[in-house]
C-alpha positions in Angstrom: 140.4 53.9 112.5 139.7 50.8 114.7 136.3 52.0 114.6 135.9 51.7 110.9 138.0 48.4 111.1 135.2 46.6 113.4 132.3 48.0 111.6 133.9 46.6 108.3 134.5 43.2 110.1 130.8 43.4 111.6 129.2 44.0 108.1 131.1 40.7 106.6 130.6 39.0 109.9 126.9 39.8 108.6 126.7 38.9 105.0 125.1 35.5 105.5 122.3 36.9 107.8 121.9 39.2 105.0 121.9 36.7 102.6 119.5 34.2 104.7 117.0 37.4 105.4 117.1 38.5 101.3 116.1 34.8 100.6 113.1 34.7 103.0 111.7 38.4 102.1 109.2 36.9 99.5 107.7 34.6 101.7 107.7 37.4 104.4 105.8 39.6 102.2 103.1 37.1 101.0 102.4 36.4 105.0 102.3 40.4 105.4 99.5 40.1 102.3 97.7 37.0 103.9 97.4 38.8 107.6 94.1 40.4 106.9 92.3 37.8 105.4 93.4 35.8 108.8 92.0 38.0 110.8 88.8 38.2 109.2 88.5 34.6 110.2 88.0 36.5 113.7 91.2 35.0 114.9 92.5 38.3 115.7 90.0 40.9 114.6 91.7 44.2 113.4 90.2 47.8 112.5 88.8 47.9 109.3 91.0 50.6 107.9 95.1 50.0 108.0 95.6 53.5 108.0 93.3 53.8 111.0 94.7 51.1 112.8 98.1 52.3 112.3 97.2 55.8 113.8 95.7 54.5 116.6 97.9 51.5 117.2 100.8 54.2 117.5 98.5 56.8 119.4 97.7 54.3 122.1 100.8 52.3 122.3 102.8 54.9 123.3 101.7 55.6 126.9 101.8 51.6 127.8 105.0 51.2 125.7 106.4 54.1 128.3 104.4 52.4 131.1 106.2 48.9 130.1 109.4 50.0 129.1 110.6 52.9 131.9 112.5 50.4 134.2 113.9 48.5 131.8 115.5 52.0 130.0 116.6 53.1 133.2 118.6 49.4 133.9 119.8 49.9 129.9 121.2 53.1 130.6 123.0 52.0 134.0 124.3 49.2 131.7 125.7 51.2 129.1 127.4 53.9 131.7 129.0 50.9 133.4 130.2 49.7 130.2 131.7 52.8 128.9 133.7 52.6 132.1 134.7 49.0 131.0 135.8 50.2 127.6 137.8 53.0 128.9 140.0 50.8 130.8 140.3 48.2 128.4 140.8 50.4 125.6 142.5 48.9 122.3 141.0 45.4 123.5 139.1 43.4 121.0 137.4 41.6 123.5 135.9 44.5 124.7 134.7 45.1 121.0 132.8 42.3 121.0 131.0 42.5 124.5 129.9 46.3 123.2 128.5 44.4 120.4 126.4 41.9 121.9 125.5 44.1 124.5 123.6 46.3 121.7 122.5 43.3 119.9 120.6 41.7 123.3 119.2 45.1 124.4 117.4 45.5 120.6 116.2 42.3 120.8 114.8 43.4 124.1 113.1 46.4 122.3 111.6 44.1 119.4 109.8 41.7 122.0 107.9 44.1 124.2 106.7 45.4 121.1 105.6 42.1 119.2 104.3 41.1 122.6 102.0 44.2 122.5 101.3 43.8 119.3 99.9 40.2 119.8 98.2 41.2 123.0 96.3 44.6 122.1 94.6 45.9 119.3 91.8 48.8 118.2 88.5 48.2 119.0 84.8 50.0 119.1 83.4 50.2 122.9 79.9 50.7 122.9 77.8 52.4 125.5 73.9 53.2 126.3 73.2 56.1 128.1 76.8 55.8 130.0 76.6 52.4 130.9 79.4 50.4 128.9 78.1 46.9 126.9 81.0 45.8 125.1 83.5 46.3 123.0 83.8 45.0 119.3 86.5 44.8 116.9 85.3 48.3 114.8 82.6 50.9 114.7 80.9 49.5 111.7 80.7 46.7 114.1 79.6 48.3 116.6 77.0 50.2 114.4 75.5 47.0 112.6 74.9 45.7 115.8 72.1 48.8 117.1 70.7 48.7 113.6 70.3 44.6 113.8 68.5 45.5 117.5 66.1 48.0 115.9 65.1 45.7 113.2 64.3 43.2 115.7 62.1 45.5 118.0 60.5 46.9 114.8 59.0 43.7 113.7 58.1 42.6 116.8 56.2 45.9 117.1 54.6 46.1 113.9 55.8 49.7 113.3 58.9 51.2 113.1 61.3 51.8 116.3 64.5 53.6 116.6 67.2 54.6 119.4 68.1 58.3 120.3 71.2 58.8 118.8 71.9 60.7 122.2 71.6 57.7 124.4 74.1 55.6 122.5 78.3 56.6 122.8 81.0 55.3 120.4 84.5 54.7 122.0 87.4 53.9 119.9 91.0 53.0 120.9 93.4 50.0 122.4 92.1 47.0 123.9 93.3 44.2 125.3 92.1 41.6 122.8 90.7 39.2 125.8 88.0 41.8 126.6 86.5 41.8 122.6 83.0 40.0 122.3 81.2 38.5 119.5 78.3 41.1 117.9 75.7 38.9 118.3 77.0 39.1 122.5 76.9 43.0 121.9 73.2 42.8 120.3 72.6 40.5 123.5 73.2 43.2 125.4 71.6 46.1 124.0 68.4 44.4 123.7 68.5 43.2 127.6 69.7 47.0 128.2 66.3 48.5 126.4 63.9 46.4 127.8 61.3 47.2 124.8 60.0 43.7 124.1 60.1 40.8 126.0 59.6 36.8 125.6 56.3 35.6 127.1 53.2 34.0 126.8 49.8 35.3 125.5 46.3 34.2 125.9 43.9 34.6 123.2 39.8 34.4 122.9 38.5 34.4 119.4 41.4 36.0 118.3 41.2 38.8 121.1 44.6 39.4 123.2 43.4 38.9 126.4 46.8 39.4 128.4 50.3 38.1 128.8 52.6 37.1 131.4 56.6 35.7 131.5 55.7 32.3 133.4 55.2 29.8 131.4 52.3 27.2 132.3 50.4 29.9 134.2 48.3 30.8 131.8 47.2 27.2 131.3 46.7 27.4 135.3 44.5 30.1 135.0 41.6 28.8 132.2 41.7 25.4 134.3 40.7 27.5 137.6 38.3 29.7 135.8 36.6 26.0 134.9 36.7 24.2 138.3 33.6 25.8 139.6 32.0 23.6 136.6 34.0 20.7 137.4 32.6 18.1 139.7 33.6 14.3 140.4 31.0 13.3 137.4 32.8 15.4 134.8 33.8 13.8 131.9 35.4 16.9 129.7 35.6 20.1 130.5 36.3 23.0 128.1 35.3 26.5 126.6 32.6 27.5 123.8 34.8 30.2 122.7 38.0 29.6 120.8 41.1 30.6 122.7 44.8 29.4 122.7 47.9 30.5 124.5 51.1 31.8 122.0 54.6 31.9 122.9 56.1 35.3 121.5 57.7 38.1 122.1 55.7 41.0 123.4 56.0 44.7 124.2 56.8 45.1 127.5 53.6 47.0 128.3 51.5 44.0 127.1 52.4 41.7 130.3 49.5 41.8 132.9 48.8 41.1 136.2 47.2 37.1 136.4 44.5 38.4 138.7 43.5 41.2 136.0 43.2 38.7 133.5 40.9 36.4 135.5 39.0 39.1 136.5 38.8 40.1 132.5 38.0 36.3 131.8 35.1 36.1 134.6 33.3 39.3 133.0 31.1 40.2 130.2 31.1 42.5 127.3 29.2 44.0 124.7 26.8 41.9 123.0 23.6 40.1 122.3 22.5 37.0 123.3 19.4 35.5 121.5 16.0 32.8 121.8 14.2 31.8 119.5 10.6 30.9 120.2 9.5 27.8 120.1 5.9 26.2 120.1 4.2 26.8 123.4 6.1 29.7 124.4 4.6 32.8 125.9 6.2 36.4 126.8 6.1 35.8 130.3 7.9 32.2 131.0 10.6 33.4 128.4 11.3 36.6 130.8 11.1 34.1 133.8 13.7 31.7 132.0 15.9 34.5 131.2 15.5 35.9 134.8 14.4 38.5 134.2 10.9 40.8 133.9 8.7 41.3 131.3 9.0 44.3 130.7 12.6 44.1 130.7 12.3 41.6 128.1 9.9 44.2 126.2 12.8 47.1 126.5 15.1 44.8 124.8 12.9 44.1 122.2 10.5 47.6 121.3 8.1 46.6 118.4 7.2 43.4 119.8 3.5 42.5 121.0 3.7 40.8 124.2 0.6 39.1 123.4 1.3 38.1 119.9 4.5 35.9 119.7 5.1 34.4 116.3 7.2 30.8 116.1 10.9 31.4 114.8 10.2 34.8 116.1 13.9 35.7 117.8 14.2 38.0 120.9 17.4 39.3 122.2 17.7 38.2 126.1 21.1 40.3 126.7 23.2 43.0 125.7 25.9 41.5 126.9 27.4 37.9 126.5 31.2 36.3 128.5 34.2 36.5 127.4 34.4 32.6 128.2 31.4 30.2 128.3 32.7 26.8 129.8 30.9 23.9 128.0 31.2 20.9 130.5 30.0 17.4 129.9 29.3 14.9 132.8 27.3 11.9 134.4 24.3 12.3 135.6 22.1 9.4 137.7 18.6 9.8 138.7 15.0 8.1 138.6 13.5 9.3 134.9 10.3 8.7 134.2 9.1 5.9 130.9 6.9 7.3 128.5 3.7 5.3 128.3 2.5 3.9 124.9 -1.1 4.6 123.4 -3.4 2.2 122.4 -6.0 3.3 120.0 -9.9 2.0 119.3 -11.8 3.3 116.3 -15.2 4.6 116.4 -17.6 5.4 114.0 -20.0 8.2 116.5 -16.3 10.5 116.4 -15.0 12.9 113.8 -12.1 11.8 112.3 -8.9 13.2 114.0 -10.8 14.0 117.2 -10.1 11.6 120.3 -11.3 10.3 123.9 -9.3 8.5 126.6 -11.1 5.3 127.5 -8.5 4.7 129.9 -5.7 6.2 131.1 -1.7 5.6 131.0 0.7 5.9 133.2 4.3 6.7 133.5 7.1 4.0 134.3 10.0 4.8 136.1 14.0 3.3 135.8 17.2 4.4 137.3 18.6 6.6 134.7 22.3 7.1 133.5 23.0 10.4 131.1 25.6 12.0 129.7 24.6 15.7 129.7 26.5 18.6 128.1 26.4 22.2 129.6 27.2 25.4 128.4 27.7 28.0 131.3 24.0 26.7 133.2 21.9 26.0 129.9 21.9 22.2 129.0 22.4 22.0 125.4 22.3 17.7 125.1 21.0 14.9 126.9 21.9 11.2 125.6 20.9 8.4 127.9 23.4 5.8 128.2 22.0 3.4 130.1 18.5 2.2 131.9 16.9 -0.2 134.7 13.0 -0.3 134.7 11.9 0.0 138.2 7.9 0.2 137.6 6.7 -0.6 133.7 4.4 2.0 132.0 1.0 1.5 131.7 -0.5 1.7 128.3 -3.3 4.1 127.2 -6.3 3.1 125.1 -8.1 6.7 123.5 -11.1 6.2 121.2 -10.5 7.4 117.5 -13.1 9.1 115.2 -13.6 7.2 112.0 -16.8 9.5 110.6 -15.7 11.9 107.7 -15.3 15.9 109.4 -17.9 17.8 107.7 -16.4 21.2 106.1 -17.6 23.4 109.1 -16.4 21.0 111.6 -14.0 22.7 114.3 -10.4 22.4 113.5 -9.1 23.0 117.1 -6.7 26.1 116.4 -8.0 29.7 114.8 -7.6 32.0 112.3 -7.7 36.0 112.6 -11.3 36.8 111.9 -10.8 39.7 110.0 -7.6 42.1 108.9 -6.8 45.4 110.8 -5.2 46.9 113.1 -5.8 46.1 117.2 -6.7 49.3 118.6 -8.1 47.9 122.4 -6.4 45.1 123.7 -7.2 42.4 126.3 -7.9 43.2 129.8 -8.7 46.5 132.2 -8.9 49.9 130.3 -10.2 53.1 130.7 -12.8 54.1 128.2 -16.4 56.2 128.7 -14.5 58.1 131.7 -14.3 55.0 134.2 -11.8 51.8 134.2 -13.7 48.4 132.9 -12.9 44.9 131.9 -12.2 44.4 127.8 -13.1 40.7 127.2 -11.6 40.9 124.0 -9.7 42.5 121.3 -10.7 45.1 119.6 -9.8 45.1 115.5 -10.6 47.9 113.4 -10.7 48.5 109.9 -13.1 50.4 107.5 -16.5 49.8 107.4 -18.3 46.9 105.6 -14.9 45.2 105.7 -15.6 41.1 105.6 -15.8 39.4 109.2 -15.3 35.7 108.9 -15.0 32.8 111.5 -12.1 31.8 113.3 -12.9 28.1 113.2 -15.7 25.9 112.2 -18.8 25.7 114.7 -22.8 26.4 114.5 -24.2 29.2 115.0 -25.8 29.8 118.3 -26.4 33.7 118.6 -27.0 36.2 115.8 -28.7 39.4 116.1 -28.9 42.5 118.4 -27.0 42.3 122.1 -27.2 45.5 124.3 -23.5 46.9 124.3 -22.2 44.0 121.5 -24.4 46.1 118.9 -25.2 43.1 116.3 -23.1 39.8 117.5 -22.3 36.4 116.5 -21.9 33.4 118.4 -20.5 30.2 117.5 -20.4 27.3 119.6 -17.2 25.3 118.0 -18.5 22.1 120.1 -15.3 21.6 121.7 -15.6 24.1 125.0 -14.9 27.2 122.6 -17.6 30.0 121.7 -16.1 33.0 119.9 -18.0 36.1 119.8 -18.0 38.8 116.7 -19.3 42.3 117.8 -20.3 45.9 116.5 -21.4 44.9 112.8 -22.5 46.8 110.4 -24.7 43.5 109.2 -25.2 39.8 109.8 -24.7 36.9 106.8 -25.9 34.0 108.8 -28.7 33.0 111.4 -28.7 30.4 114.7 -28.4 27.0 113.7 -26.5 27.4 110.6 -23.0 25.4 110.4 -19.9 27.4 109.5 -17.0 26.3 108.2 -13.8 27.8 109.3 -13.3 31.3 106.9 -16.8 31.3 105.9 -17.7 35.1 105.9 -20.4 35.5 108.8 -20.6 39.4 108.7 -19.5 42.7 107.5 -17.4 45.2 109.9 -19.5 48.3 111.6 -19.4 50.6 114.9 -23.0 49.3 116.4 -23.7 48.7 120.1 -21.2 50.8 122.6 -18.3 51.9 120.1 -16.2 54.5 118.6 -15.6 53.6 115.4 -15.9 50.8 113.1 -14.0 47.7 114.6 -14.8 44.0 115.2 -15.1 43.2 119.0 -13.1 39.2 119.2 -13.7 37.2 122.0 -13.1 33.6 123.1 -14.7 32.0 126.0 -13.6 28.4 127.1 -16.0 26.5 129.1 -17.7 29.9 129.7 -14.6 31.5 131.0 -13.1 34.9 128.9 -9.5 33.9 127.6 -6.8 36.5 125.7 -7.8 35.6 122.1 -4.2 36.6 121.2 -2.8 33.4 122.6 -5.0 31.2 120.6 -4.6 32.9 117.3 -1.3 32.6 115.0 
C-alpha cells in the first residue's frame, strides 16, 4: 500500500516533466529527420544503410559497453545491497523513499551517458586492406569500393589500356571505429595508388617524337643533353643545340619506363637505322666522295650497286650510311684566322682569239686579312660560314687575261664533250685481260649494231683518217686546245685530214675493224699526248 502511495505521488511529482517532454517531441523528431543529411556533410559520416548501422552499432557496442561498464555495475550493485540494508532499518520512513528514488534516477542517468558518449565517439566504418596490409578506413563499403575503382581509372588512362586489381589482393573490413581514425577517400585512393606502385610521376625525354627514357629527378634530364653537347662546346661558342627535335615532358609513367641516366646517354651517343645522303655536285669524282665520307670506294659502291664509278651524273644522290644519330649537335661559334682576298680580273679584248676563249697576260694574286666568322656545325660538317668582320693585311693583285673578240666558227672546240655515239660500254678504262694476256685499254669501248652513226665529241680538225694497225679505220681530231680524241673499229669513214668538224657532225659509221670482237666504237682522249679516262670528261 505505501508502495502504490509513492508511485502515485512520483507519477504527479512527474506530470510537468511529462508535459515539458510532450511539448518538445516535434522538434525532437524533426532533428531525428535532419541527422542524416548532417552527416552527409561528413561531420559525422554514418553507414549508408540505418538498418545496417543499427545491427552493427548494437553488434559491436556490446563488448566495449561490457568493457566500459563492468566496474561501474559492480560499484551499482554494492550500492544498492547497502541501500536495501538502509531501507530495512528505516522502514516506514519517507525520507528513505526519496533517497531510493534518486538513487535510481542518478544511476540511469549514469547508464544514458556512457551510451551517448559512445555513440558520439564510435561509429561503422569500411577498413580497407591490400594484400593484408591495412590503408584505411572509410565511412562505408561503397566508399571504400569507389575509391579502388577511382585508382583503376586513373592507372588505365595513364596506361593507355585497361588495368584492373585481383579481387584477391584487396580485403573489405566492416565494424566499429573510433571516429578519429576515419580518413577522407581521396586519403584512401592516396594510399592504394602509393601501395601499387604501377605508374609513377617523372620526367621523359623525347627525340622526334621517340621516348627515349625517363627518370624521377627533375632537371637531370636537362643535365644530360647539356653534357652530351659539351664535347662541341668551346670558349668561342656562341649557341649550342641539337638538329633533331627533342623535349623533355613531365607525366606520369609506368613504372617500367624509368631508366638508368647512363643507359640513356649511352642510347643518345649511338646510332640507328638509317640513311644518310650526298648529293653530287660539279667537280666531284667517286673517289674524293669515298675519302670525304671516310670511307673506301668500294664501300661507297656496296652502298650504292648500279652506280658507274666512272660515270657520275650532277644531282646524282648516293647514300654515304646506313645509319644516322640519334642526336646531331648543331653548334655555332667564332672563328679567327688569316683568310685569303679573292683577286679581281681585268680583261683586254683581242681580235686574233675566239670569242669566249682566254689568255692570262699577267697573273693575280691573292690578298690576305685577319678574318672573323661565325661558322655553324652540325656534328663535324660545316653547314654556314658568314664573315663578320675583316682587316686587309696584304691587297690582292689584279689579273689582266686577254679576251677573244673573233666570231667561233661552227666547228670550233667548245671545251666540254658529248658521247660520240649511243650504246652500251662493254670495255672500260684501264688494265684488262683480253687475247689471253693482261693489256692497257686507253679507252672505252661502246658497242652498238653495225653501221650505227659515230659523231664527234667536240669541234676540231681532222688530223688522222684512214687505216691504223690494231685501231682498224680511226679518226683523229685535234680540238686545238691540248685534246685529240680518237674513234676506232669503223665500219667506214665520212671525212678526210684537214677537214673542220663541228661538234655532233657525223665523222663515221660503227664497225668491228682492226683488233675486235664485235662491232663497237673504241673512244679515246689524250691531253697534251697523255691517255685520260674519257668517262670523266663526258656528261
Amino acid at each position: 500500500m505505501i508502495q502504490k502511495n509513492m508511485k502515485k505521488k512520483a507519477e504527479k511529482k512527474d506530470a510537468p516533466a511529462k508535459a515539458a517532454r510532450a511539448r518538445h517531441a516535434a522538434p525532437q523528431s524533426a532533428s531525428v529527420r535532419r541527422a542524416p543529411a548532417y552527416r552527409i556533410n561528413r561531420r559525422f559520416p554514418e553507414s549508408s544503410s540505418t538498418s545496417r548501422q543499427l545491427q552493427l552499432l548494437l553488434a559491436g557496442s556490446m563488448p566495449l559497453l561490457r568493457q566500459k561498464t563492468g566496474g561501474a555495475a559492480y560499484r551499482v550493485r554494492s550500492f544498492f545491497s547497502s541501500l536495501a540494508l538502509r531501507v530495512k532499518a528505516r522502514q516506514g520512513s519517507v525520507s528513505g523513499h526519496r533517497f531510493l528514488q534518486a538513487a535510481v534516477f542518478l544511476t540511469a542517468g549514469l547508464l544514458l551517458t556512457i551510451f551517448a558518449a559512445n555513440q558520439v565517439l564510435y561509429t561503422t566504418g569500411t577498413t580497407l586492406s591490400f594484400e593484408g596490409v591495412e590503408l584505411g578506413t572509410v565511412a562505408s563499403e561503397e566508399e571504400a569500393l569507389a575509391a579502388v575503382q577511382r585508382v583503376e581509372s586513373s592507372i588505365s588512362q595513364k596506361l593507355g589500356s585497361r588495368y584492373s586489381l585481383s579481387p584477391e589482393s584487396l580485403s573489405y573490413t566492416t565494424g566499429v571505429a573510433y571516429r578519429g581514425t576515419l580518413v577522407e577517400e581521396a586519403d584512401l585512393e592516396e594510399a592504394l595508388s602509393q601501395s601499387l606502385r604501377v605508374v609513377e610521376h617523372g620526367y621523359a625525354l623525347y627525340v622526334n617524337g621517340e621516348f627515349i627514357g625517363a627518370t624521377q629527378t627533375e632537371g637531370a634530364l636537362d643535365e644530360l643533353m647539356a653534357q652530351v653537347a659539351t664535347p662541341y662546346r668551346n670558349e668561342n661558342t656562341v649557341s649550342i643545340d641539337f638538329v633533331e627535335d627533342w623535349e623533355i615532358r613531365e607525366c606520369d609513367l609506368p613504372i617500367e619506363d624509368f631508366t638508368n641516366l647512363a643507359d640513356v646517354a649511352l642510347l643518345l651517343n649511338s646510332v640507328k637505322a638509317g640513311e644518310q645522303t650526298y648529293t653530287v655536285e660539279a667537280g666531284d669524282c667517286w673517289s674524293v666522295i669515298a675519302e670525304d665520307h671516310n670511307m673506301t670506294s668500294q664501300d661507297l659502291l656496296r652502298m650504292n650497286p648500279g652506280y658507274d664509278i666512272d660515270r657520275l651524273q650532277i644531282g646524282d644522290v648516293l647514300v654515304t650510311s646506313q645509319q644516322v644519330p640519334y642526336l646531331t649537335v648543331r653548334a655555332t661559334q667564332m672563328e679567327y684566322y688569316v683568310a685569303d682576298i679573292p683577286y679581281e680580273i681585268e680583261y683586254v679584248d683581242d681580235n686574233t682569239m675566239w670569242e669566249g676563249d682566254t689568255r692570262v697576260i699577267t697573273k693575280g694574286a691573292y690578298g690576305t686579312a685577319d678574318t672573323a666568322a661565325r661558322v655553324t656545325y652540325e656534328g663535324v660538317d660545316e653547314v654556314e660560314r658568314v664573315i663578320e668582320s675583316q682587316t686587309i693585311i696584304t691587297e690582292p693583285v689584279t689579273e689582266v687575261q686577254a679576251r677573244g673578240t673573233l666570231e667561233r666558227p661552227s666547228w670550233a672546240p667548245t671545251g666540254s664533250f658529248r658521247w660520240p655515239t649511243s650504246g652500251s660500254i662493254t670495255s672500260k678504262y684501264g688494265y684488262r685481260n683480253i687475247f689471253g694476256g693482261s693489256s692497257f685499254h686507253g679507252g672505252i669501248d661502246i658497242a652498238n649494231s653495225y653501221g650505227t652513226d659515230i659523231v664527234a665529241a667536240d669541234g676540231g680538225e681532222v688530223c688522222y683518217a684512214g687505216w691504223m694497225s690494231g685501231y682498224g679505220y680511226l679518226v683523229q681530231i685535234d680540238h686545238q686546245n691540248g685534246y685529240v680524241t680518237y674513234y676506232g673499229h669503223n665500219s667506214s669513214l665520212l671525212v678526210s685530214v684537214g677537214d673542220k668538224v663541228f661538234k655532233g657532225q657525223h665523222i663515221a659509221e660503227m664497225g668491228s675493224t682492226g683488233r675486235s670482237t664485235g662491232n663497237h666504237c673504241h673512244f679515246e682522249v689524250r691531253v697534251n699526248g697523255e691517255r685520260t679516262n674519257p668517262i670523266n670528261l663526258l656528261p
